[in-house]
N, C-alpha and C positions, 0 to 999 in steps of 0.2 A: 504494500500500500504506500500511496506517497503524501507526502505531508498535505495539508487540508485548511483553508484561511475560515475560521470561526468568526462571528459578530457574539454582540450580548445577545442575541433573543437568540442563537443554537448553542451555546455555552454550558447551560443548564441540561441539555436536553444530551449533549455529545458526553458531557461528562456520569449522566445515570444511563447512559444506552448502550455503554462499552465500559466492557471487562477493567480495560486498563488505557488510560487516555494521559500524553505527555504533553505541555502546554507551552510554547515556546513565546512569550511576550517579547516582542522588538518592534523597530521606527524604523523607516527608512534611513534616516539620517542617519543611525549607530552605526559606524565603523563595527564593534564588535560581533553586532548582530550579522552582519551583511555575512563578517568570517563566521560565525555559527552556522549560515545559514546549510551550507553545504555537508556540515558535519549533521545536524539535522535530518536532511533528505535521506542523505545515506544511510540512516540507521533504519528509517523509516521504510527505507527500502527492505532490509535486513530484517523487516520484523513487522510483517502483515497482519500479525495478530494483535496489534497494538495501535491506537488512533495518535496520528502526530498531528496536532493543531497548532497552527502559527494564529495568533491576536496581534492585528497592526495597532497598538497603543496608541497612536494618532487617530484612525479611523473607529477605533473604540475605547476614546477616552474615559465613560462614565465606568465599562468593564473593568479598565487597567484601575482606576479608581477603588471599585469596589473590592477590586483582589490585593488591595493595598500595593500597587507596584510602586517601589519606590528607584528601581536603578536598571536598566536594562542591558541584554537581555538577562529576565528571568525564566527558570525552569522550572514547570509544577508538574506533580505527577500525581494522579489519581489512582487509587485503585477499588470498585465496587461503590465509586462514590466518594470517598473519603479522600482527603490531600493526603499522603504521603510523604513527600518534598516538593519542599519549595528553597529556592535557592536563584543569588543574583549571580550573574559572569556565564561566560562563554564557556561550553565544556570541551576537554579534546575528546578525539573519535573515543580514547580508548575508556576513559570517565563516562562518556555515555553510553558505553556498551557496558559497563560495569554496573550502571545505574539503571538501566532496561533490567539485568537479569535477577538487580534485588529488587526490584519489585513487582518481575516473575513472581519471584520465589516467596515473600512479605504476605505472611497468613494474617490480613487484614480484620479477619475476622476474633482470631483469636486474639490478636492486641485489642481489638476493641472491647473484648469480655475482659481482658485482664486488667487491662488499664480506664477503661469506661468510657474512652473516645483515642483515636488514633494517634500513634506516635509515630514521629517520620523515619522513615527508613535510613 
């Protein structure tokens, strides 16, 4: 699968409709973004069982807002719903191949009974 441009009103709906959804906030303007963005696709390519969503922070200001982005780009990861991580800066390939397979592997469900809402991976 290849990465996917989200607004607010499919945000909510991509994030409870899939397994495991990765969220890549960036601007056109960011230098670091622009270098994320290929490390992105590629992974994205690498892992069809997974939703990569880019949010242009520009184009959905009140979203980037409400998910409190405060530095771009940031990486959020969902799993079953839940945020799992969230983190600002640009990752290398190999950091987000590392960071897909923990939270393959992140029994979301059991941290949530153990700890009574989710803890990030």
């Amino acid at each position: 699968m290849t990465t996917q441009d989200i607004t607010a009103e499919q945000f909510n709906a991509t994030i409870a409709d899939n397994e495991i959804v990765l969220v890549d906030f960036w601007a056109s303007w960011c230098g670091p973004c622009r270098a994320f963005a290929p490390t992105f696709k590629a992974a994205s390519e690498k892992h069809p069982d997974v939703v990569f969503a880019k949010v242009d922070t520009e184009a959905e200001q009140s979203l980037a807002a409400a998910a409190e982005i405060r530095s771009i780009p940031t990486l959020m990861a969902f799993k079953k719903g839940k945020l799992v991580f969230n983190q600002a800066g640009a990752l290398p390939p190999a950091a987000l191949e590392d960071l897909v397979q923990k939270v393959k592997d992140f029994d979301v469900d059991a941290a949530i009974a153990a700890q009574g809402d989710g803890e990030q991976v």
